[in-house]
N, C-alpha and C positions, 0 to 999 in steps of 0.2 A: 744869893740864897737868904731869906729871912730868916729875921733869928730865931732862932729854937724851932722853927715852925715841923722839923722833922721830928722833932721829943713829942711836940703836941699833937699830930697825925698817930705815932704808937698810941700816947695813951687813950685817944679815942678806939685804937684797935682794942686795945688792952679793954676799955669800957665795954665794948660792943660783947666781950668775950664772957661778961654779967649775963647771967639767962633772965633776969629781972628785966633788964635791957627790953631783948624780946616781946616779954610779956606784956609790956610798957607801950609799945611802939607798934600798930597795929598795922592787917594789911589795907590798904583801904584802894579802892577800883582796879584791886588785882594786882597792886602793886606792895612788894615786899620792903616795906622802910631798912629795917634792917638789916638786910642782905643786901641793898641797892647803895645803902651807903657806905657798907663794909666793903664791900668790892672797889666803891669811888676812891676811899681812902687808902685801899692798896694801890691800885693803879698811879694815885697821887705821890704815894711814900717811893713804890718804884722809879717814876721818874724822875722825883727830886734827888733820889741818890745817886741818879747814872748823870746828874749834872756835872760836869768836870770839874775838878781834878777825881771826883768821887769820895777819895777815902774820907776825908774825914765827916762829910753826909755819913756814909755807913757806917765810919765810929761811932758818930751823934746814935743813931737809930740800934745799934746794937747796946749801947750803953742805956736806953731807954727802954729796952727790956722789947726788941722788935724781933728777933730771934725766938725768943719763946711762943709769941705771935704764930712766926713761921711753924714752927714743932708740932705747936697744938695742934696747928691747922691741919696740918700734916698728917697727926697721930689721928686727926677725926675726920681725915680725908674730907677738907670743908676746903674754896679757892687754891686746889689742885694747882691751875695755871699759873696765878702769881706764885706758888711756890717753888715748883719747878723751874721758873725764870729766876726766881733768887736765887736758888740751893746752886744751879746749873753753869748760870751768866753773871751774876752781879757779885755775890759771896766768893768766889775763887780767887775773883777779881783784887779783891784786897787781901789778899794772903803775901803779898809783897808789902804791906804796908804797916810798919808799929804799932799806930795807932791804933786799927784794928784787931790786931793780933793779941794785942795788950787788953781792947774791951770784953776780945771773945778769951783771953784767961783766966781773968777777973769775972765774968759772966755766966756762961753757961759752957759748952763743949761737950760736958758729959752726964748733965743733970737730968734733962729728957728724955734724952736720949737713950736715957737704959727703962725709961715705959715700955710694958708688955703690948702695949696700945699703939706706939709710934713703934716699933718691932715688928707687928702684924702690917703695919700699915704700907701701901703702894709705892710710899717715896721714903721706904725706910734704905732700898739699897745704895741711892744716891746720895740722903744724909750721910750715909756710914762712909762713901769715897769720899765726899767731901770735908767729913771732919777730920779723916786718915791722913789728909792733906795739910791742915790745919793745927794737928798736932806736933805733924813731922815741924813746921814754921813756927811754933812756937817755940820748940825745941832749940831753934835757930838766933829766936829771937831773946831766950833764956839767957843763951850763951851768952852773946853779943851783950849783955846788962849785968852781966857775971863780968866780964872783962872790961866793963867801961865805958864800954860804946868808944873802945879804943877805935882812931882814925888814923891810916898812914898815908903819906903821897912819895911822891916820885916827882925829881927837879926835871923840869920839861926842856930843859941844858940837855940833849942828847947825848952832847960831851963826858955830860957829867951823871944824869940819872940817880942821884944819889935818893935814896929811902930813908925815911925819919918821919914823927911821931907830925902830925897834921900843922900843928904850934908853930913847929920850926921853920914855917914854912909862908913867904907873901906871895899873895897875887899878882898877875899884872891889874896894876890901875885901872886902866884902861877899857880892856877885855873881859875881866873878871874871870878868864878862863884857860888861864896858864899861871902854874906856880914856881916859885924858885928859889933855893936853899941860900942864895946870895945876889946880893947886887950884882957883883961880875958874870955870875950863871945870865941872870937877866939881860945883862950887856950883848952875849957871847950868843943867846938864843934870837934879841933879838937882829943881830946882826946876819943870823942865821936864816931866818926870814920873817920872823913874826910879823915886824914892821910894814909886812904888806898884807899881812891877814887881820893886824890887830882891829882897823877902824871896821872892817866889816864883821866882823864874831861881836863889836861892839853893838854894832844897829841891828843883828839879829837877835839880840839881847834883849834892848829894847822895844825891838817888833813883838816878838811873842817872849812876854814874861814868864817864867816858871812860876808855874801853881802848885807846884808839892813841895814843901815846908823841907828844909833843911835837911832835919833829923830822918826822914821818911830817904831821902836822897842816899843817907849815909846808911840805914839800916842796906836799902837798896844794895849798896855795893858790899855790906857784909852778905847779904844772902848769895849775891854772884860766885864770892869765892867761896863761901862754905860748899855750893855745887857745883863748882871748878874742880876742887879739892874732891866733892863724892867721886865724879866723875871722869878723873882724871885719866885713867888708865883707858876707857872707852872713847875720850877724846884722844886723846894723843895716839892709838891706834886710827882713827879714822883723819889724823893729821897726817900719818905717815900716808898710808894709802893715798890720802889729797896726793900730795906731793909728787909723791911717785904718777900717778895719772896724770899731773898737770905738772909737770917742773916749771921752774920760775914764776910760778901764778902765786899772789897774795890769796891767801884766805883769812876769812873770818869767822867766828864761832861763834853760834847763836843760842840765846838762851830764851825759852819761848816761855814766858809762866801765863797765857792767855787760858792754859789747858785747863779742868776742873779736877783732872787726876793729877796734875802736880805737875812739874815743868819736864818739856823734852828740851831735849838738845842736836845742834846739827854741825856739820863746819862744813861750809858753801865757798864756792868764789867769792871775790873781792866783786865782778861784775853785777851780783846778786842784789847791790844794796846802792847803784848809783841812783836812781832816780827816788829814795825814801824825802821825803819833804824833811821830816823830824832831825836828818842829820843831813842839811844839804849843805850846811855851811861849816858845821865841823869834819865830817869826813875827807874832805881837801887835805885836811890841814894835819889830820892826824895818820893822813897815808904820809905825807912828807916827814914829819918822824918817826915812821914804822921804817921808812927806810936809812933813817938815818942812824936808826936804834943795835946797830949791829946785832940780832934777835934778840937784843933785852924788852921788845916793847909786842902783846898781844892784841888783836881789836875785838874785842867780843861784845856783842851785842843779846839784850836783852828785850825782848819784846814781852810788855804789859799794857792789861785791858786797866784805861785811868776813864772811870765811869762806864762808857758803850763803846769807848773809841781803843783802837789798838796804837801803842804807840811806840817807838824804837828807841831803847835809849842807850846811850855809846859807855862802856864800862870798857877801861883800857887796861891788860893785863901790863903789868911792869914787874919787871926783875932786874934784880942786880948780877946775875950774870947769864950769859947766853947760851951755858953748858949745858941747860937742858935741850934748848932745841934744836940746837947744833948736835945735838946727841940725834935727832928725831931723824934730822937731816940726814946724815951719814945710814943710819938705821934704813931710811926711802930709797938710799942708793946699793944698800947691798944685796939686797935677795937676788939670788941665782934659779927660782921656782918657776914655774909658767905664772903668768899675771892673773890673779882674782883667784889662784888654786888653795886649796886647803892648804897644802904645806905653805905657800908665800903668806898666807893667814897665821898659821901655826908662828912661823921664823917672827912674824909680825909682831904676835902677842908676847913671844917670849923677852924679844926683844924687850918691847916698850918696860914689861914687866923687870927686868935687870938694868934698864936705865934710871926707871924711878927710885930702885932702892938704891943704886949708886950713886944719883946723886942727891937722895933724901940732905937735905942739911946743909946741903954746902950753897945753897943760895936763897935770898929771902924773893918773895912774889905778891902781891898787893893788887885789887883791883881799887 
């Protein structure tokens, strides 16, 4: 991406949006100067955002005042299409992302938005879910810079699993994609089998580098468990149900933020996700410590749009103890009700509902 060259695409929008402009730039053989180029330059700004990784294109361009662009346009029902492919497909898109989250707080959110103009107007019901979305994330993202941008991990020693502040914590060398509270953990895991995974998680590394920045990675895994957490109760009842319909099947829990209303969630077989390209070479590796993990270890999966592309990205739930799901467990095997009845539903929810508050507290969970 050239530099800045998305700041200087707005502010010619921004220019164009001078009625002087207009008056200035005439039609000449039928042809509208104005309008021909304000169209080119949206089409341009759209595609240079939906370049990959995308966020930070769309932080650049909302920080350059490209959102107020969209509003106007909106509130005076002018490039309808570019804006409902923003509001719709690109803008939702980075609600997983700091950067953005951070331009659109700092920025606008609620400034235009209360025009009697952009109110009356055809893409006011879309703006209104989409910033309702937007808010909820900031919210999220509030937190998360309230507390530190605290980071935890989990020692990938199965053995051992232990939870501590990110610091405390190296890498493998190697792989760059297993961490360990100790040199003996590292010895013990890799004895365990790393050593035949390590060289290859090393060249898929290198094959396809990571394009979203650190920070954007670790907001990532706070937004996961903040709607782990919303959602808890509605997962682990449809955990249970898995279970019981498929005994001994791995599942995994999906977290989808592709949506423009805000993320669903699903829990699928484990069969659901072998052939995803994005996780071909860590999912091996992290079924062999889901079962190693005596139910301390979840897989849940997060699926986000990074520019125009949808992409999987593996977010491992980890606890330090396995009383809650060993609670779930036991919970799958006891109903006495016909299968899928209201009452096996009823026993279902009350359930899960007296497992969470019994064992609120008594063990810590990290994605």
């Amino acid at each position: 991406m050239s530099h800045r060259i998305i700041t200087w695409l707005v502010r010619i929008l921004i220019a164009f949006d001078n009625p002087h402009i207009h008056t200035r730039m005439p039609v000449i053989g039928g042809i509208n100067f104005p309008v021909q180029t304000q169209g080119r330059c949206w089409e341009l700004l759209i595609r240079s955002i939906s370049t990959p990784p995308g966020y930070p294109w769309l932080a650049e361009a909302i920080e350059a005042g490209f959102l107020h662009c969209v509003l106007k346009s909106a509130a005076e029902n002018r490039n309808l299409k570019h804006v409902k492919i923003f509001l719709s497909s690109i803008l939702p898109f980075g609600f997983i992302s700091s950067s953005v989250l951070t331009q659109l707080k700092t920025g606008l959110i609620q400034d235009l938005a209360d025009s009697p103009q952009l109110t009356a107007s055809s893409s006011f019901e879309l703006w209104k879910g989409v910033a309702s979305v937007a808010n909820t994330r900031i919210a999220v993202l509030d937190a998360w810079e309230t507390a530190g941008r605290h980071s935890s991990l989990a020692c990938d020693n199965m053995q051992c699993g232990r939870i501590e502040a990110k610091r405390k914590f190296k890498c493998c060398a190697g792989c760059r994609g297993a961490n360990y509270c100790s040199a003996e953990c590292q010895s013990v895991d890799w004895q365990d089998g790393h050593q035949l995974v390590c060289d290859d998680l090393r060249a898929v590394r290198f094959r396809y580098p990571e394009l979203v920045h650190p920070r954007e990675r670790s907001f990532m895994h706070a937004l996961t468990h903040h709607d782990y957490q919303c959602f808890l109760f509605q997962i682990s009842f449809e955990q249970v149900m898995f279970m019981r319909d498929h005994p001994g099947d791995d599942l995994i829990v999906v977290f989808d933020y592709t949506k423009a209303t805000g993320v669903e969630f699903k829990v699928d077989p484990r069969a659901r996700l072998p052939g995803n390209a994005d996780l071909a070479a860590e999912l091996p590796v992290q079924w062999v410590r889901h079962a190693r993990s005596g139910g301390r270890m979840g897989l849940h999966v997060m699926f986000v749009g990074e520019a125009c592309e949808c992409k999987a990205r593996l977010f491992l739930l980890r606890a330090s103890s396995a009383v809650f799901q060993f609670g779930l467990k036991v919970l799958a095997r006891s109903t006495m009700f016909p299968p899928d009845s209201a009452d096996e539903q009823l026993h279902d929810k009350h359930g899960v509902s007296a497992l969470i508050e019994k064992t609120k507290g008594r063990f810590t969970e990290i994605h």
